[in-house]
N, C-alpha and C positions, 0 to 999 in steps of 0.2 A: 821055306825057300820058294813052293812052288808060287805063293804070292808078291814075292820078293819084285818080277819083272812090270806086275801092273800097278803095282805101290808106287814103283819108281818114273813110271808112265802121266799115272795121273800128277806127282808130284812137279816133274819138268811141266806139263803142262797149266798148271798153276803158275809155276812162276812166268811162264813165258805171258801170259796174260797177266801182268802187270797193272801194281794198281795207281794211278796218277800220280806224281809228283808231291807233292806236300808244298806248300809257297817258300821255304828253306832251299828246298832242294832244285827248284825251281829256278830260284836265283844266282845260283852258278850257271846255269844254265842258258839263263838271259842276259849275263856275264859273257860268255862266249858268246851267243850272237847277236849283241851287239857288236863284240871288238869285228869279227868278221864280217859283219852286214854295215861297218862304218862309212861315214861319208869322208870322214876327216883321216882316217888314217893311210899309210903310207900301204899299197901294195905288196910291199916289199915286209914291211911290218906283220903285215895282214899273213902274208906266208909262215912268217919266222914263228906267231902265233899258233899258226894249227900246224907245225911241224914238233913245236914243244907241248900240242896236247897229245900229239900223237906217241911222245916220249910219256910223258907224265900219266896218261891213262892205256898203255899200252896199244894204243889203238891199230889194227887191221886197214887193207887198201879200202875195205871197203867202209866201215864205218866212218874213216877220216872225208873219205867222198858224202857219204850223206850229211856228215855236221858240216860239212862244204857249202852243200848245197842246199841245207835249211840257211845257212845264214845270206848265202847266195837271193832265198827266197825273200828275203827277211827287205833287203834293200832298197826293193822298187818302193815300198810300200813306205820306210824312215823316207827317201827323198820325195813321195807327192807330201807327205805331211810336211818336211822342211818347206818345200817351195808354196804351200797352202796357210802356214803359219806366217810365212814371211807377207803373204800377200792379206789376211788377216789384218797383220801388224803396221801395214805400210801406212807410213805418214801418221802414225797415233800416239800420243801421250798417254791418253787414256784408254784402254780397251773398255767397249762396252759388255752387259754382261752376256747378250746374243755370242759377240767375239770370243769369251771364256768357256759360255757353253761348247763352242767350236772347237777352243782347243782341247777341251777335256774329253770331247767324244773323239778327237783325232788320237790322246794318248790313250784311250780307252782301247780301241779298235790297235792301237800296235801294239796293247798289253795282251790282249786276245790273240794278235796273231804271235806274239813271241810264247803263248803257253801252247797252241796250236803245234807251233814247230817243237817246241821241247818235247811234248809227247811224241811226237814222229822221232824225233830222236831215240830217246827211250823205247819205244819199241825196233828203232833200224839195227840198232847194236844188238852187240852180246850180251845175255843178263848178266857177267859176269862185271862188261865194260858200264852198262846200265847203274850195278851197282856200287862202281866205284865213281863215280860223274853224280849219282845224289847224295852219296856220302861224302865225295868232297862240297855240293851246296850245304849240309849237313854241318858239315866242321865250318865254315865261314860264317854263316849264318850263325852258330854257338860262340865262335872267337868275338863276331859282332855282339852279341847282346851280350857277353861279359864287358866290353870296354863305356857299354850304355852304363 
């Protein structure tokens, strides 16, 4: 017993240091911040979304605020690539391969920052909330490669 309190010590702090994402789990994840970091979607929409993640993954005032505010973060960055791809593209039939290089560093640098904000997620939550947000990437990612 008398080791009982720092077994349990080091073991919270183990999980609280969490270890990155898996690309599965990862993909729910970039799942929701897209829908929230959208250019296309309705405001309104956009709410009704993280009011059903806040039902579906139990989520706290605070935790719904930070997946808020990673996808919040998430937006500036989808619109210079929209308005950078468009001016890219403008007036061409053919892209050359300089133009492809371009766009593939533009979705290069939003896949960077959408793994950038998933982790900050993962670490803002609960590990409890944590570990229901990779296990549902987890089960999607598994549903998808059975219908492959």
């Amino acid at each position: 017993m008398r080791y009982f309190v720092p077994v349990m010590l080091l073991a919270s702090a183990i999980c609280l240091g969490q270890a990155p994402p898996v690309p599965s789990e990862q993909q729910y994840l970039r799942f929701i911040l897209l829908n929230i970091a959208s250019l296309d979607h309705d405001p309104e929409g956009i709410k009704a979304f993280e009011s059903h993640l806040v039902k579906q993954f139990g989520l706290n005032a605070q935790e719904s605020a930070s997946i808020h505010a990673a996808g919040q973060a998430l937006r500036p960055l989808l619109d210079q690539n929209r308005r950078a791809g468009r001016t890219i593209a403008a007036g061409k039939r053919v892209l050359a391969p300089g133009d492809l290089a371009a766009l593939r560093d533009m979705d290069a640098q939003r896949e960077q920052r959408i793994a950038v904000l998933a982790s900050q997620i993962l670490s803002d939550v609960r590990p409890v909330t944590a570990a229901r947000l990779t296990a549902a990437g987890r089960n999607v990612a598994a549903g998808t490669a059975k219908k492959k």
